[in-house]
C-alpha positions as CSV (number, residue, x, y, z in Angstrom):
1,X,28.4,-8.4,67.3
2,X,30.7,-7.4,64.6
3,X,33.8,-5.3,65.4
4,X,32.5,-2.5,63.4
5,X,29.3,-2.4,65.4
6,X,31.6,-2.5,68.5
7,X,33.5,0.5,67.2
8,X,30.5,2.5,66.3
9,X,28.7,1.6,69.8
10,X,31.7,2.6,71.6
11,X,31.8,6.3,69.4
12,X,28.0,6.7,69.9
13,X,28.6,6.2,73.8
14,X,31.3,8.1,74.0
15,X,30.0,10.9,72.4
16,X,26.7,10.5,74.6
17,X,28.5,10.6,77.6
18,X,30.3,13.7,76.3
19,X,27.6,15.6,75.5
20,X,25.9,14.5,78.7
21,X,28.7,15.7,80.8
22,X,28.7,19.3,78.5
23,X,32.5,18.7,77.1
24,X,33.3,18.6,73.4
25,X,36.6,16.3,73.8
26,X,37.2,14.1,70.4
27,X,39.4,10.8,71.1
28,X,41.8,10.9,67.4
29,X,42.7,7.4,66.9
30,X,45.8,6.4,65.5
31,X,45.9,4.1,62.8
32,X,49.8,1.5,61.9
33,X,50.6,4.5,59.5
34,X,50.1,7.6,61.7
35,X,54.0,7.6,62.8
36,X,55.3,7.3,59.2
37,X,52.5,10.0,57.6
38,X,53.7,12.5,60.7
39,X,56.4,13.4,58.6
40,X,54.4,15.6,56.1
41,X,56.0,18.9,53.9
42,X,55.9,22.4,55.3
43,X,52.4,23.1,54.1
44,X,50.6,19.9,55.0
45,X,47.4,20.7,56.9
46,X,47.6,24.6,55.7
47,X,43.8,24.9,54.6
48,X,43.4,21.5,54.0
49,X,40.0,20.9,52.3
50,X,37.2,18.5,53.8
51,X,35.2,15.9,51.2
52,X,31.9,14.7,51.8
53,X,32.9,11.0,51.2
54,X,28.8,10.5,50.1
55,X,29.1,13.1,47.2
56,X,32.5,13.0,46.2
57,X,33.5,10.5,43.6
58,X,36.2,8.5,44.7
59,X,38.1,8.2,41.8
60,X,38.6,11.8,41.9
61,X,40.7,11.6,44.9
62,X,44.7,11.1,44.9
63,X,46.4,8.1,45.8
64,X,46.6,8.8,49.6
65,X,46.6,6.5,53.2
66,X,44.7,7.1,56.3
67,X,46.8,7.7,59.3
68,X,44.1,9.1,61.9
69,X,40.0,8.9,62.6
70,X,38.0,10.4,65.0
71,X,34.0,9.7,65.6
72,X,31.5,12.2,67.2
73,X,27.4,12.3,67.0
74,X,25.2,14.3,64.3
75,X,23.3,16.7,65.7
76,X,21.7,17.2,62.8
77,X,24.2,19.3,60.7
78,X,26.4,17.7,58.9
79,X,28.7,20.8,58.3
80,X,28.7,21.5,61.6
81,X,29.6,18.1,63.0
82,X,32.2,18.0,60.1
83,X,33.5,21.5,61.3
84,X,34.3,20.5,64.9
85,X,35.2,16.6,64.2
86,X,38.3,18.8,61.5
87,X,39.2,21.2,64.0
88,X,39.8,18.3,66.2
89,X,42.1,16.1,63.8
90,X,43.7,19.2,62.2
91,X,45.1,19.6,66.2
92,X,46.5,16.7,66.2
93,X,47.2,15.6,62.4
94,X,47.8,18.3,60.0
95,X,46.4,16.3,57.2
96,X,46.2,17.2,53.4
97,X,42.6,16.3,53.1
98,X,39.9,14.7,55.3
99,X,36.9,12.6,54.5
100,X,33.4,12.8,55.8
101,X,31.3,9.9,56.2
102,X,27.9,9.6,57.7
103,X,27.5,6.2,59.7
104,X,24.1,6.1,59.8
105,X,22.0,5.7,62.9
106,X,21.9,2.2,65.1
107,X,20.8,1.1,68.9
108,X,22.7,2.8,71.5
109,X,21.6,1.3,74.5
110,X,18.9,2.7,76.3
111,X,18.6,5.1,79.7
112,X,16.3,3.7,82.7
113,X,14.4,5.9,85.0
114,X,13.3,4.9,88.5
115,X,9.7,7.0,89.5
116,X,9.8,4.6,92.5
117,X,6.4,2.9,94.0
118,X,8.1,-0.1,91.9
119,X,7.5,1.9,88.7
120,X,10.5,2.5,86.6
121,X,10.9,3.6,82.2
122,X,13.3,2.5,79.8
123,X,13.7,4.9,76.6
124,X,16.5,3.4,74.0
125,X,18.8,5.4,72.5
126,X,19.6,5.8,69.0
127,X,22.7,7.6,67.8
128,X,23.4,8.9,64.3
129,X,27.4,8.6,64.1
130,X,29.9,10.8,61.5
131,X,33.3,9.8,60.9
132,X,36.0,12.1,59.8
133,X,39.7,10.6,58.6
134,X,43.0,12.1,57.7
135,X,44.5,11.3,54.7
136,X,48.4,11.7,53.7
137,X,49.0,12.0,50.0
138,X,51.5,9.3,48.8
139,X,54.8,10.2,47.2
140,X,53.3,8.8,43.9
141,X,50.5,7.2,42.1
142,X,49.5,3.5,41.6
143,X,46.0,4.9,40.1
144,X,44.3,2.1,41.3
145,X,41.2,1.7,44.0
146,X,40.2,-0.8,46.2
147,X,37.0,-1.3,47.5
148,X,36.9,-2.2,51.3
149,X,34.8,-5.2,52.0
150,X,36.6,-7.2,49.9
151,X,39.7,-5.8,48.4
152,X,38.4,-6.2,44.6
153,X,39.8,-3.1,42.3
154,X,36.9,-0.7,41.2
155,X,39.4,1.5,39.7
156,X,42.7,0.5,37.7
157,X,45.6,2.4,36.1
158,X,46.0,1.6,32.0
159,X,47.7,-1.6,30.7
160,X,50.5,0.1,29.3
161,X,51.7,0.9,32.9
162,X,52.2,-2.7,33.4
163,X,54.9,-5.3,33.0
164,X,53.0,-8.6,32.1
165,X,50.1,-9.2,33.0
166,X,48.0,-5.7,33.7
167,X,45.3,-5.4,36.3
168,X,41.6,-5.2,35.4
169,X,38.2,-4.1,37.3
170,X,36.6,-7.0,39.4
171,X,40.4,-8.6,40.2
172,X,40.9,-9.5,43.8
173,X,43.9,-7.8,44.9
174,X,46.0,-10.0,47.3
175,X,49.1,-8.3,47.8
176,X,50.9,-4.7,47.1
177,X,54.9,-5.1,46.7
178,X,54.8,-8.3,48.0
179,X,52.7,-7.0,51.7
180,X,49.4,-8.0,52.0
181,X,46.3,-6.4,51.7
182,X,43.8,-7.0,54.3
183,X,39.5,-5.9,53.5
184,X,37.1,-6.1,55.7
185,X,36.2,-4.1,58.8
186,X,39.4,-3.8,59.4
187,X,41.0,-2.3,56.1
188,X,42.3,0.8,57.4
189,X,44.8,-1.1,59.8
190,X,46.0,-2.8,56.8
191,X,49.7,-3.3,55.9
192,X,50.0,-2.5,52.9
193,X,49.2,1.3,53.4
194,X,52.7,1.5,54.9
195,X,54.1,0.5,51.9
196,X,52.5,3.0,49.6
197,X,53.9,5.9,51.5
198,X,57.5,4.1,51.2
199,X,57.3,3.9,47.1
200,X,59.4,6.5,44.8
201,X,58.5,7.3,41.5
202,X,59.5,4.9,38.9
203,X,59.4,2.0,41.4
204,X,57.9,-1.1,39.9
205,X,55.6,-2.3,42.1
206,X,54.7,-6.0,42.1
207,X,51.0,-6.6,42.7
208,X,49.1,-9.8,43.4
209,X,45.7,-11.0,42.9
210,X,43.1,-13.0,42.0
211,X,41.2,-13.4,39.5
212,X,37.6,-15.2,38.3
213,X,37.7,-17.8,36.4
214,X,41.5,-17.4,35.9
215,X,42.9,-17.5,39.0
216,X,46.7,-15.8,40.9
217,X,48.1,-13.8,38.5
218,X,50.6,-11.0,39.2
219,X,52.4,-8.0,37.3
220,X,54.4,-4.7,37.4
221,X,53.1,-2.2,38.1
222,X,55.0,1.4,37.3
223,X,54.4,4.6,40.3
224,X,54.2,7.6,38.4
225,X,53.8,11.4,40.0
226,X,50.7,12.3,41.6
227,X,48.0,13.9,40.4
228,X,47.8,17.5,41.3
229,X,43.7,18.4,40.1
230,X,42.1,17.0,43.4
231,X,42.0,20.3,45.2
232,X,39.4,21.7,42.4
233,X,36.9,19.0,44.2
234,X,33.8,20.9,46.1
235,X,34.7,21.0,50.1
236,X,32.2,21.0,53.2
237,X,34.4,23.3,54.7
């Protein structure tokens, strides 16, 4: 069973066992960055907008780094779900913007039933699972995008940002100022989101990766401000 599945079993459960004992309570998990993103300006979290991570372009969203997640069960309106998994990270997080994503439904588990006279039922359980994360916006913009299963850049900033050898779509991205990146299941516990909150405009930023047919290359890359036109985006909330 892969750790994902794991994850998701253990939200749909949790929520399950929630709803069966008539309590709303959200677990917020922390993820390596949520001590360093705590530290956000005076405003952070003031009205901070929710995206639909399934109808929002992602290359319309700033550079930013996820410092918290939290899980809970569909009950069949997404905006609703969305509404009460927010209130709970907006608690706890005071983010600039969150993202909505709908898991998708898998196998619960299943609940027995004893009738007695040796007769007993078994109905399986099947639970349709949202996920809502915080985001912290990043002191500046690398204007890049990484896709999660495997770390290959899906969106890239233009050549003329670069010292040497400039990154293109499809490159394997290996490392970002010399920490690692690590895709998979596991891509939001990655290292090198740290890093990105630590940059300062102007930086150049050294960035590793592979490429087909080519092989390791490397180059500068040069943080620039952030872009500001993200809040125009369409909310759920």
């Amino acid at each position: 069973m892969s750790m994902r599945t794991c994850l998701l079993r253990g939200a749909a459960l949790a929520a399950l066992n929630g709803f069966c004992a008539c309590t709303s309570a959200i677990t917020i998990e922390h993820l390596p960055t949520f001590e360093l993103a705590q530290m956000p300006p005076a405003e952070a979290g003031q009205g901070a907008p929710c995206f639909d991570a399934d109808r929002v372009d992602p290359s319309e969203l700033p550079d930013a780094v996820p410092y918290a997640m939290c899980h809970d069960t569909i009950d069949g309106d997404r905006e609703r779900t969305a509404d009460v998994l927010s209130r709970a990270l907006h608690r706890e997080t005071s983010p600039d913007f969150t993202t909505f994503r709908d898991l998708g439904s898998f196998d619960a588990g299943s609940i027995s039933q004893y009738w007695g006279n040796g007769l007993a039922t078994e109905r399986r359980i099947y639970s349709h699972v949202a996920e809502l994360i915080a985001w912290r916006l990043t002191p500046v913009s690398l204007g890049f995008e990484l896709r999660r299963a495997d770390g290959v850049a899906i969106r890239v900033p233009p050549k003329d940002r670069f010292d040497g050898e400039a990154l293109l779509e499809g490159d394997e991205v290996l490392s970002i100022g010399d920490v690692p990146v690590r895709p998979g299941e596991r891509f939001f516990y990655s290292p090198h989101w740290r890093r990105l909150l630590e940059l300062e405009v102007g930086d150049r930023v050294r960035i590793v990766w592979l490429r087909p047919g080519t092989g390791r290359m490397e180059g500068l890359l040069r943080a620039i401000e952030p872009v500001k036109t993200w809040r125009a985006l369409p909310s759920m909330l």
